[in-house]
N, C-alpha and C positions, 0 to 999 in steps of 0.2 A: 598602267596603274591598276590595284589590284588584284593582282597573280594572286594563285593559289599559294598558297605556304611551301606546299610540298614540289610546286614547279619552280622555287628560287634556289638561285645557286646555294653553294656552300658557301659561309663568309667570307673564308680564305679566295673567292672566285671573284666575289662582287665586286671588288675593284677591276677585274679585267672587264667588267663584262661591261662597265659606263665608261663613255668618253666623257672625258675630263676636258674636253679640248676649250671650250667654254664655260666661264665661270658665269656662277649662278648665285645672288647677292640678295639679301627679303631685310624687307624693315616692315613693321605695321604701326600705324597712329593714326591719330586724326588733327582736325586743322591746327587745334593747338601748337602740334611740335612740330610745323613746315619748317619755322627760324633751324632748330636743330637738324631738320633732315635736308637741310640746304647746307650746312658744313658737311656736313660728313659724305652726303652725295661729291660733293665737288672735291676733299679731299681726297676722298677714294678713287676717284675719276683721272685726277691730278695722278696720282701713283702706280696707273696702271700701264706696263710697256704698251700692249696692246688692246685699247679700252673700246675696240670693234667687237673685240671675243669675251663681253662679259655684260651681262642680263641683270638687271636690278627692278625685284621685282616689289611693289609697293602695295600693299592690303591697308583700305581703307575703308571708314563706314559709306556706305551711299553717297549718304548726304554730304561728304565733303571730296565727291565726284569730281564735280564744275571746277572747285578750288583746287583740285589738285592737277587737272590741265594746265589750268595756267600756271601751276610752280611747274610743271615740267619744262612748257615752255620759256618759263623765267631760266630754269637752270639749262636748259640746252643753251640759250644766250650767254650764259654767264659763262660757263664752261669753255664756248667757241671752239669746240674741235670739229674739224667736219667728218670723222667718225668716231664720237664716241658711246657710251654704252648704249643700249637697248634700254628701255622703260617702258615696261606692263605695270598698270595700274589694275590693283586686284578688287573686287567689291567685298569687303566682311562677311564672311559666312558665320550663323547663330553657333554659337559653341554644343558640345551636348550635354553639357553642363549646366550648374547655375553660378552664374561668378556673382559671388555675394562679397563680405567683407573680409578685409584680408587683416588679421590680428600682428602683422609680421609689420608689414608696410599700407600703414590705416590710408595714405595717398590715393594707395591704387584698389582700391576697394571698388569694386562696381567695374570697372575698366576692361569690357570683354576684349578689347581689339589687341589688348597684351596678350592672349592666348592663340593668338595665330601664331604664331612660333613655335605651338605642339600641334600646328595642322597644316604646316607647309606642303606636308606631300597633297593635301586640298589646293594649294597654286600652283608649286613649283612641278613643271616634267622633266625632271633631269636626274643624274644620279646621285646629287648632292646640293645643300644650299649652303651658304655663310649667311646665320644669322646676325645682323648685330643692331644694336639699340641705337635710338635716333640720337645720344648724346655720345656718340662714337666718332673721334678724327682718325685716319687713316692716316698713316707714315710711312708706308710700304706698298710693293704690289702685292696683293692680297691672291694673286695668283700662286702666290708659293705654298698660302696657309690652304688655298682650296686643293692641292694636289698631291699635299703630305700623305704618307701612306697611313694606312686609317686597320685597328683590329678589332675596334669599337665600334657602335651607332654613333656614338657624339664625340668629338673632341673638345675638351673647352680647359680653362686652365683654373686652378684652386682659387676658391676666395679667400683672401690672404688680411691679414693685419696688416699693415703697411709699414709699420714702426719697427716692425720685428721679421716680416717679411713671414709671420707662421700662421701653418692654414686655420682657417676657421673650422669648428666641427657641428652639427645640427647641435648637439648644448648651445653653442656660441650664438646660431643663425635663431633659433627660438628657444627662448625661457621653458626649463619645463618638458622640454620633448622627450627623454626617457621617459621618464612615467609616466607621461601620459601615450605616448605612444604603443607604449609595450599593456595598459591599461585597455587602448583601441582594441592594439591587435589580438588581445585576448578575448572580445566579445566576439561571440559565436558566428553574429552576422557578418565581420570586416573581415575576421581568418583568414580564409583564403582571397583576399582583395588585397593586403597588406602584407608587402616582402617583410623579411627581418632587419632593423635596424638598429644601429647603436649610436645611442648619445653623442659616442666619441670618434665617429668615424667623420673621415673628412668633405667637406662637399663644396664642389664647383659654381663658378659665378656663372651666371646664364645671359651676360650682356654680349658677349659674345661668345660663340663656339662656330662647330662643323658639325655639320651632321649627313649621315647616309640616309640618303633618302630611301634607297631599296630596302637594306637592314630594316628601319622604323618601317617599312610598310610590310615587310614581312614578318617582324616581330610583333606588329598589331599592337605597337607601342602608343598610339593615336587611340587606340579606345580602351589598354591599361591606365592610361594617363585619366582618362573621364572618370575612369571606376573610382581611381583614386581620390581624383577631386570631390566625388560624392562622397568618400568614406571619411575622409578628411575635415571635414566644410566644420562642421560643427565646433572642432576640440582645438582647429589651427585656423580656421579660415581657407580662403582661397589662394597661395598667395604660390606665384608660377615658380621662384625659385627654388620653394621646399618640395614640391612636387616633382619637380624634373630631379632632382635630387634622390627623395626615397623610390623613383620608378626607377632610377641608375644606381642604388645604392649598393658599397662594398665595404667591408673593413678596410681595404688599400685604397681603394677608390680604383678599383681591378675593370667595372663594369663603363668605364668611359677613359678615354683618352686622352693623357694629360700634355696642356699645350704648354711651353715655356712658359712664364710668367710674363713676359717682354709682350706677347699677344694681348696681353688684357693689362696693361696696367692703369690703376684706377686714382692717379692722387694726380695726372698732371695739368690738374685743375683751378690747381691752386697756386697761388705762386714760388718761385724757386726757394724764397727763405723758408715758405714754412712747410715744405714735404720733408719725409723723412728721414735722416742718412741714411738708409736701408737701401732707397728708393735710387739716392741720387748713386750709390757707389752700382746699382745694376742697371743703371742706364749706361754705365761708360762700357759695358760690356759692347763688346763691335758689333754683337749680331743686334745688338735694341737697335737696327738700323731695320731691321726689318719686322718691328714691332706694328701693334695696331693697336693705337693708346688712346683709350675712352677719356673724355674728358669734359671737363662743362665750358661752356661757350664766352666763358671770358678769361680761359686760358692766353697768354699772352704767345704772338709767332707761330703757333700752332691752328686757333681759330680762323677760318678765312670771314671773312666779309660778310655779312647780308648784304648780298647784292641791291642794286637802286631798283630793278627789275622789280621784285618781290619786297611786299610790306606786308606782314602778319595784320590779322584785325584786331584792332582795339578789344578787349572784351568790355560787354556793357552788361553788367553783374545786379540786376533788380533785387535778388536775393538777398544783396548783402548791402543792397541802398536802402535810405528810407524816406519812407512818403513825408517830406517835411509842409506841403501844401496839398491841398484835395477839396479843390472846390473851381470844378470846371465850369467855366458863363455864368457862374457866381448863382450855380447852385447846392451849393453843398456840397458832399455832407460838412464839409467843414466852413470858418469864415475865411475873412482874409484874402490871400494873393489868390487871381482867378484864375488856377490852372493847376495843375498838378504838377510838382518837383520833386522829381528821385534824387536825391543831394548823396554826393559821394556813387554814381554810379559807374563812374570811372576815375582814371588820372592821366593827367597830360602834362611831361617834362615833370611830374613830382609834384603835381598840385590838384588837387581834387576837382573831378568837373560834374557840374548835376546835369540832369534832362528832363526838361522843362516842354510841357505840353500844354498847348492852348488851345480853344475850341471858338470857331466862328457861334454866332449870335443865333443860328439854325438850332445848334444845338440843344436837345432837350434831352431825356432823362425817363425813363418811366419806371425805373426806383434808385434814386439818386444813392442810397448808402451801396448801392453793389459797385457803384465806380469808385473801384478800389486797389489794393497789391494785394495777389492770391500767390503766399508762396513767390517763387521765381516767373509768374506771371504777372500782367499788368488787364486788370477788367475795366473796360469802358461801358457801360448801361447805355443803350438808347433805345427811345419812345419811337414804337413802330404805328402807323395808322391802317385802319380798318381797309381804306380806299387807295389813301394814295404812298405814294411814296415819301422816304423821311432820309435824310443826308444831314449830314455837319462835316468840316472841314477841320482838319488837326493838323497845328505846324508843331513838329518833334525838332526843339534847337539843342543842343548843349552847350551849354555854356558854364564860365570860370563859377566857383560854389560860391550861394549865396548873390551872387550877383545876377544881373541878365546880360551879360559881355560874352559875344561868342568866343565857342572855343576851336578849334579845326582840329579832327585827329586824321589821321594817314587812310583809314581804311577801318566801318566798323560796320556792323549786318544788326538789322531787327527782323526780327520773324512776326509773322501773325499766323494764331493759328483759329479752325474752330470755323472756316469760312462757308455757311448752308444756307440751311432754309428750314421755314416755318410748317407744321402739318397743314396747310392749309392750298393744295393743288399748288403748291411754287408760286404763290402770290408775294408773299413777302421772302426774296430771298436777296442773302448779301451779298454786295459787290464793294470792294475796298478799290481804291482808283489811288496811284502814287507816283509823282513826279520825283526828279531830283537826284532818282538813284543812279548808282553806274552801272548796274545791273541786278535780273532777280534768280532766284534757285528756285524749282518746285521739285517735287520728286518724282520718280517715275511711277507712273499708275494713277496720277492726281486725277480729282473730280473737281477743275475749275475750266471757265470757258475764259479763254485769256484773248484781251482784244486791244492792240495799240495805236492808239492815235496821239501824232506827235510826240509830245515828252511825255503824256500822259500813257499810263498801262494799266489797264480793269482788269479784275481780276475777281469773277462772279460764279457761285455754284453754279455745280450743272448734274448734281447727282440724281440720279430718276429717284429715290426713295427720300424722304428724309430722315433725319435719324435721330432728333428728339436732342437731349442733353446726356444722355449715358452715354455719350464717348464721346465727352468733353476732355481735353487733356487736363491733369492735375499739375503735374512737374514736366516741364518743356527739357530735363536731362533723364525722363525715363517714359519713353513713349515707346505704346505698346499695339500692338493689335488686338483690338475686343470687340466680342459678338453682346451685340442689344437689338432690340424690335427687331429679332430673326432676321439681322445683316451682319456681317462683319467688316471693320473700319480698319484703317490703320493710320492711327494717333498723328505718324509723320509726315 
């Protein structure tokens, strides 16, 4: 990993110079898309002659570490071969970037862990990867697309129309991209940052391709790719498809490798009536036998199973619930039901469920209007004493909306964050205690002293300094490291 520029072979070399003998497979998400990257693991798994000789490597955030053991070991279950692939689980590395908002695809705006896919040679050692996206089924062995002979960095195959089966061009892919583009590339400062591009030139889908790993590491395509993204950010956003694009861009589309169409086709998602003759008369082509056809997860024959193994978590969405009750041991701030109800914070079988919190008769308050919803968090207030110690008990149920009828979901996580201590020599410092769960996550480096007794687990500062409210978290989906009182924290 590396090399000097000038000690890599000549291109026409680089394929002799890697053993290809094992194939080498990258996905990156987070817990969200386990559902997705359990078809497509298992498809691909499914397809391969010899699935002893082939590395599937998985970059995640940290935090979805723990969960992702256990889908591995879910899907080694489900799978049942007694050799099949390899799995390295990779931890997210920061981009060198800023991934801000993507004007192309507003979805994926903020989403760094999609940009591992222009830093694979950051995981993978080998001399090639298969990228492909976690809504990917495999129908083939994919060892034939990793050992094509390659004259490019990337192979991937055009983004297409489907209806007509004709390529898309950057006009098509973003409104507006000649002029503004050609506008960019004429300011003094992008010039030399931005290759020449046309409107009308054609560009490839990025849910799957090939890429040489050596080429991109000798091409220093990994840190043209950053430039770009900064030069970019403002006029387009961040968005990874147009980017891999004008860093590969040609009038023929000369500077990447074009794969058959049959490799990426993108409509068999839908069902057979409504794709588009285009589609259906290039599937009866003999080789769409050895295609590798992205598709979404309720493709019919195609999808495998969520296994019984693996259950994705419920998400429990405070953001987008609302506080319809707040008025905890029926102190306020509001009248009424004595507890707080986030109504509509989830759904269960199609029907909305709230979460409903109630507070043992201990409980008190020492300013009742801040037990409140901040944002995507939930603020409990309580009255700390000079001497002694101060506790209340909170049952978190959910239950059917509106009512108080439990609800059971399969599998759902609540975090708490924020867990310290007072300036006052570690006199008053928190400890949250919780039964009932099936397990807890902390992350690595934490400052908590963890202590289990029975079904009960504490979970009490232990940091030598305290560190006051300036590195309180604001939003529990953008948590940060910040230095305050001459320490630095880190939010997660």
């Amino acid at each position: 990993l590396g090399a000097d520029a000038s000690a890599v072979p000549h291109p026409t070399q680089l394929e002799e110079s890697g053993d290809l003998s094992r194939i080498h497979v990258a996905y990156a998400l987070d817990s969200a898309n386990f559902d997705g990257l359990m078809g497509s693991m298992l498809s691909l798994s499914h397809h391969l002659e010899e699935p002893h000789k082939c590395t599937i490597h998985v970059i995640l955030p940290d935090t979805d570490m723990e969960s992702a053991k256990d889908f591995v070991r879910c899907f080694q279950e489900e799978l049942g071969q007694a050799q099949g692939p390899e799995i390295l689980l990779h931890k997210l590395k920061p981009t060198d970037f800023h991934v801000g908002s993507n004007q192309i695809q507003d979805r994926l705006s903020g989403k760094e862990v999609l940009f591992a896919k222009v830093a694979l040679d950051n995981y993978v050692d080998a001399p090639r990867v298969i990228w492909l996206d976690t809504d990917t089924i495999v129908q083939s062995d994919l060892a034939d697309l990793y050992r094509l002979p390659m004259r490019h960095t990337l192979a991937a195959s055009l983004e297409i129309v489907p209806a007509t089966l004709k390529p898309l061009t950057f006009a098509d892919w973003s409104k507006g991209f000649g002029e503004k583009y050609t506008k960019l590339r004429e300011a003094a400062n992008t010039s030399a940052v931005l290759p020449e591009v046309k409107a009308s030139w054609p560009i490839f889908n990025s849910g799957v391709y090939l890429l040489d790993l050596e080429r991109w590491r000798a091409e220093n395509l990994g840190q043209r790719f950053a430039h770009l993204a900064s030069a970019l950010a403002v006029s387009f956003g961040v968005d990874d498809q147009l980017l891999l694009n004008v860093l590969l861009a040609s009038p023929d589309g000369g500077n990447f490798d074009r794969l058959d169409h049959l490799w990426n086709v993108g409509t068999l998602g839908v069902p057979v009536s409504a794709r588009p003759s285009s589609i259906e008369e290039k599937m009866k082509d003999p080789r769409a036998q050895h295609g590798n056809f992205r598709a979404l997860r309720e493709v019919e024959q195609t999808t495998p199973t969520t296994p019984t193994c693996f259950v994705s978590s419920t998400p429990l969405d405070f953001g987008s619930s609302a506080l319809t009750s707040n008025n905890l041991n029926g102190l306020g701030p509001r009248t009424g039901e004595e507890a707080m109800r986030f109504a509509g914070i989830s759904t269960s079988e199609g029907a909305l469920v709230d979460l409903l919190i109630t507070a043992s008769s201990s409980y008190e308050a020492k300013e009742i209007q801040e037990t409140r919803l901040v944002g995507n968090l939930v603020q409990i207030n309580m009255q700390g004493y000079r001497e002694e110690s101060a506790s209340a008990n909170f049952n978190f149920s959910l239950v059917a909306s509106g009512t108080n009828d439990p609800v059971q979901l399969p599998l759902f996580v609540i975090t708490f964050f924020d867990v310290d201590q007072q300036r006052n020599n570690g006199k008053h410092r928190e400890t949250i205690e919780a039964s009932g769960f099936e397990r807890y996550i902390v992350r690595q480096g934490h400052q908590l002293n963890i202590t289990e007794r029975g079904d009960v687990t504490s979970f009490s500062a232990s940091e030598k300094e305290p560190s006051g409210e300036c590195d309180n978290p604001s939003d529990p989906n953008n948590l940060t490291v910040v230095t305050c009182n001459n320490r630095t924290t880190d939010q997660s």
